[in-house]
PABADO-512754 format. One line per field, with one value per residue (C-alpha): residue in one letter; chain; x, y, z. Coordinates in steps of 0.25 Angstrom, whole numbers, plus 5000, padded with zeros to 4 digits. Last residue first. Example, Ala and Ser with C-alpha at 12.3 -4.5 7.8 and 13.67 -1.06 7.14 Angstrom:
resn: S|A
chain: A|A
px: 5055|5049
py: 4996|4982
pz: 5029|5031
This chain:
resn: X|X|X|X|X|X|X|X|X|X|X|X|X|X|X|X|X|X|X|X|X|X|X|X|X|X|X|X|X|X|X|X|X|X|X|X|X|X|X|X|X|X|X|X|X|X|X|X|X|X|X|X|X|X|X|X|X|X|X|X|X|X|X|X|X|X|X|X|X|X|X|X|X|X|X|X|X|X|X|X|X|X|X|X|X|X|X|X|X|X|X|X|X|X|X|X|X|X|X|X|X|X|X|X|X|X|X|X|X|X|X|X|X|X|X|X|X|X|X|X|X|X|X|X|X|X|X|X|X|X|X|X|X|X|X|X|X|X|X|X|X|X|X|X|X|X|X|X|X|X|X|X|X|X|X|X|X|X|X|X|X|X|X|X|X|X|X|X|X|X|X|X|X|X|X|X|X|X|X|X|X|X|X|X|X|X|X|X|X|X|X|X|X|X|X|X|X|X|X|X|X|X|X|X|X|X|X|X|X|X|X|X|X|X|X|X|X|X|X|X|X|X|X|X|X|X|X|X|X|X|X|X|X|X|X|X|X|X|X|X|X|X|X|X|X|X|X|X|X|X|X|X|X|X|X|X|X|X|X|X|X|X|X|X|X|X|X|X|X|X|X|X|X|X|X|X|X|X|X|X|X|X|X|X|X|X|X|X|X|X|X|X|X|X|X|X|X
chain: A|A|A|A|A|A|A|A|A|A|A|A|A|A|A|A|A|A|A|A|A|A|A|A|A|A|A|A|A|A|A|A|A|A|A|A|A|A|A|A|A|A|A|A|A|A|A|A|A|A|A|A|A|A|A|A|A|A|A|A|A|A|A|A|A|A|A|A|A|A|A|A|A|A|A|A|A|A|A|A|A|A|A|A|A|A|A|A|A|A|A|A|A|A|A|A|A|A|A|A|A|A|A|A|A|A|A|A|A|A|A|A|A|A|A|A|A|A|A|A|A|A|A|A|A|A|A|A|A|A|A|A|A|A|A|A|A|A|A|A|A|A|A|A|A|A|A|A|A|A|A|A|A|A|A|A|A|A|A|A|A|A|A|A|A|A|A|A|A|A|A|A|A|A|A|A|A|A|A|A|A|A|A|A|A|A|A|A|A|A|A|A|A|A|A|A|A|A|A|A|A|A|A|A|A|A|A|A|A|A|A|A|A|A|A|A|A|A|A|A|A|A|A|A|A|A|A|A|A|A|A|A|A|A|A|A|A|A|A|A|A|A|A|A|A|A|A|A|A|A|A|A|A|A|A|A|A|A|A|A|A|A|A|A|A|A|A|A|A|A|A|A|A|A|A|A|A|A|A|A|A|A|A|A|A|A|A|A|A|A|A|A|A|A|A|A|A
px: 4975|4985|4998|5013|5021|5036|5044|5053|5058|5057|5066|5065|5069|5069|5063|5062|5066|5053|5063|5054|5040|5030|5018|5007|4996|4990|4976|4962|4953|4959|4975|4982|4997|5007|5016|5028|5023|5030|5043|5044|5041|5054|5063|5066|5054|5052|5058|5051|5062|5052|5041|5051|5041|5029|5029|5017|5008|5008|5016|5009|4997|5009|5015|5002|4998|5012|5012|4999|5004|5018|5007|5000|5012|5018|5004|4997|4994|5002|4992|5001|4998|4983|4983|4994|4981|4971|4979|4985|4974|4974|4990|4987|4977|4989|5000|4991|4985|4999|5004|5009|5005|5007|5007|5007|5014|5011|5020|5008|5010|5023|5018|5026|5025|5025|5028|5022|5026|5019|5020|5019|5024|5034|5046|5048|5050|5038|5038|5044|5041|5045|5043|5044|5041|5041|5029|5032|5026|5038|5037|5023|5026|5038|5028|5020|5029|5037|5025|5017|5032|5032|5016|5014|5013|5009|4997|4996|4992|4995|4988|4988|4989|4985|4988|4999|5012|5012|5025|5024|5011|5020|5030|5017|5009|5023|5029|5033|5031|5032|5022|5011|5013|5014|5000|4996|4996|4993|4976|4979|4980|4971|4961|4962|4961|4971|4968|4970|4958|4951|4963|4963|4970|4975|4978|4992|4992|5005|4999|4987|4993|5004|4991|4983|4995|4997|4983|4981|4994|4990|4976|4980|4989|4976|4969|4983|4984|4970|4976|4989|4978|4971|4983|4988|4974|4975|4988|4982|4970|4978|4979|4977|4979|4970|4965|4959|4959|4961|4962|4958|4946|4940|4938|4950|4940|4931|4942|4944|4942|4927|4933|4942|4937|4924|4925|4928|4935|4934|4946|4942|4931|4940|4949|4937|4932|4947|4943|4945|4951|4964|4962|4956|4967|4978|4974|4973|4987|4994|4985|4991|5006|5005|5002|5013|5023|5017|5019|5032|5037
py: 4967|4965|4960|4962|4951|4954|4943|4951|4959|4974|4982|4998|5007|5022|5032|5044|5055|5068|5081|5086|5084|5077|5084|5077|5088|5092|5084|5084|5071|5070|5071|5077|5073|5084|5084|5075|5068|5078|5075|5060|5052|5051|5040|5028|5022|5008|4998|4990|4980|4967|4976|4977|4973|4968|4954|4944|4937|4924|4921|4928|4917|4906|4913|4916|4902|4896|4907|4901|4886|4891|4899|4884|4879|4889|4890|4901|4906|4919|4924|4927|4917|4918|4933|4929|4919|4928|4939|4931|4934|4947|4949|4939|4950|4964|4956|4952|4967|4974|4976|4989|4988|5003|5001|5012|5016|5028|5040|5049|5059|5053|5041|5030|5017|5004|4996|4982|4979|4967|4950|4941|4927|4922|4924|4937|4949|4955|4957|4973|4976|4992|4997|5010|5017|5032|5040|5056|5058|5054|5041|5038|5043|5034|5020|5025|5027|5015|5007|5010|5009|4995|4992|4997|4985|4976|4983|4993|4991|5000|4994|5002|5002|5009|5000|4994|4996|4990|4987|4999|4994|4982|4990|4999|4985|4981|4969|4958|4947|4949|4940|4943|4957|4958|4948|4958|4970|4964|4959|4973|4979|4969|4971|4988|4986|4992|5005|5004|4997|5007|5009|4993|4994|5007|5005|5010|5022|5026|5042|5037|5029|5037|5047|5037|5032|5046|5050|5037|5040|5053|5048|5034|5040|5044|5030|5023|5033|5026|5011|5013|5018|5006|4997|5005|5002|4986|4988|4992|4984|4972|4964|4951|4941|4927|4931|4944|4953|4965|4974|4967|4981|4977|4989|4984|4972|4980|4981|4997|5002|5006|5016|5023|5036|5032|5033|5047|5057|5054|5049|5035|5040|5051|5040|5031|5043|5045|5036|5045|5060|5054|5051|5063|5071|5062|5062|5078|5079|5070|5077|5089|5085|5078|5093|5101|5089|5092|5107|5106|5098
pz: 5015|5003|5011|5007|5002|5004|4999|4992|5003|5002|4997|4996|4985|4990|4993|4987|4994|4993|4990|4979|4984|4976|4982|4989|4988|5003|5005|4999|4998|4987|4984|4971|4971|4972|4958|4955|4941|4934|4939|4936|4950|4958|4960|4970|4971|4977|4967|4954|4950|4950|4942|4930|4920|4927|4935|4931|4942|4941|4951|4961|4961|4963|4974|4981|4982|4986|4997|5003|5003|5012|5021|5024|5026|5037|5043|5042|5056|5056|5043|5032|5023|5024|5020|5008|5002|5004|4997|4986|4975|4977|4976|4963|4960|4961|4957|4941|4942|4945|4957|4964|4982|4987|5004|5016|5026|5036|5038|5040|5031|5023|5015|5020|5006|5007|4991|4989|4973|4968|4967|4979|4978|4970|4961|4968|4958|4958|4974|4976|4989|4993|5007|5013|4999|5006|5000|4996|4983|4977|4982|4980|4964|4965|4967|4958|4946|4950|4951|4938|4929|4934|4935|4920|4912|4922|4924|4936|4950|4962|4977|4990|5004|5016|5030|5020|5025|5039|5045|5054|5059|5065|5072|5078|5083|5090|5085|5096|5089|5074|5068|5077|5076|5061|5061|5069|5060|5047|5054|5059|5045|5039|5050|5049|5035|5026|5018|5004|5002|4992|4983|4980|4967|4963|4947|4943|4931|4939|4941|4946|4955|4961|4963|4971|4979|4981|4986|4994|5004|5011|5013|5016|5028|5035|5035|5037|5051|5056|5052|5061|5072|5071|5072|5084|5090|5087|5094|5106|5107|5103|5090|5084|5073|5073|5059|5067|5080|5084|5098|5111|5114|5103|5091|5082|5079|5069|5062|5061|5044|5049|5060|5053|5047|5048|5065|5062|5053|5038|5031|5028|5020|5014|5010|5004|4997|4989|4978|4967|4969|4969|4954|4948|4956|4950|4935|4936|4944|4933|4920|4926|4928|4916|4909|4915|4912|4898|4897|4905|4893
């Protein structure tokens, strides 16, 4: 038995060094000191002197700048964070959809930033960053065969190597509209959020599909009707998605990863191993409201 838990444990670490050690040029790109480690990600609007503007949305100089600097610690955290979403994976057969755009645009965030602002009148620029979850975010996808056992090995692998679920929404049961798991997640480091969309193919393209239409919904100028018209479009495109086995009870982890898959996890560019440390809490199931919808862009 030791001899075989011995054996796993190697083909484990092989299989997750080959696969961290793929794609990593973008992070090391993004890494680098200098105007190209941040500058060509700024909206060309963040450099006038009266802050952003865009889609009849704006900010000022100064919370333009508190934007900018939210957006410069998300570059840093996606180092810690991209290893372990990489590993959890690997090690759940999912397919990571969308790897390379998992750092949000400065004009998405801010576009995000001031419609919070605008629609909670006297919000701070920091109260609302603080609602933001998906500055760096990523995509799991399995077939609908494996997407219940896929996410709860994954989502407790992320748990176990030290990331907090802050936020847990759980959609496949809703008769209509949206359909997925969008989870949040605090990685230790910097203490910086970031988002772990599961789908399957069919949630994952009618998400696709919807995009445009929920981008026009939630624009504070569409009118009440004309918003009404757009959520009859996405819920009919969603309800043709199919619910996997026991997807509806899925949870945010409550228990450990089996004992031989505990083991640091390889990390390229070079870093300290993320070990599995014994005394790591858990955390614990988290509701969110069912009519949660969360942004792709």
């Amino acid at each position: 038995m030791e001899t075989l838990v011995k054996g796993r444990r190697g083909a484990v670490a092989a299989a997750l060094a080959a696969a961290l050690s793929v794609g990593m040029a973008p992070t090391a790109a993004w890494a680098a000191p200098g105007p190209a480690g941040g500058a060509d990600r700024t909206s060309r609007s963040t450099a006038r002197d009266d802050g952003w503007h865009g889609d009849g949305l704006e900010l000022n100089a100064a919370d333009n700048h508190a934007v900018d600097a939210f957006l410069k610690q998300a570059e840093k955290a996606e180092k810690e964070i991209s290893p372990r979403v990489r590993a959890a994976a690997v090690l759940s057969e999912a397919e990571l959809i969308g790897f390379d755009q998992r750092l949000k645009s400065p004009d998405s965030l801010k576009r995000k930033v001031a419609t919070s602002m605008k629609e909670t009148p006297g919000q701070t620029v920091n109260q609302a960053l603080a609602t933001m979850k998906d500055s760096v975010r990523y995509t799991l996808q399995w077939p609908d065969g494996k997407y219940s056992s896929g996410v709860t090995l994954a989502a407790n692998l992320l748990s176990a190597w030290g990331d907090d679920a802050v936020k847990w929404s759980n959609t496949w049961d809703r008769p209509k509209g949206y359909k997925g798991i969008n989870s949040a997640w605090r990685e230790p480091r910097w203490g910086h959020s970031y988002e772990v969309q599961f789908h399957t193919p069919a949630s994952k393209k009618a998400q696709l599909d919807t995009h445009k239409i929920y981008e026009e919904q939630r624009l504070p100028g569409t009118p009440p009707e004309r918003a009404k018209e757009l959520q009859a479009q996405q819920d009919a495109i969603f309800a043709a998605v199919p619910v996997p086995a026991r997807a509806a009870g899925l949870t945010a982890p409550g228990s450990r990863v089996p004992a031989e898959l505990s083991q640091p996890v390889p990390v390229a560019p070079p870093a300290a191993p993320i070990a599995t440390p014994a005394a790591t809490p858990i955390a614990t199931p988290i509701a969110t409201p069912a009519a949660t919808r969360l942004p792709v862009g």
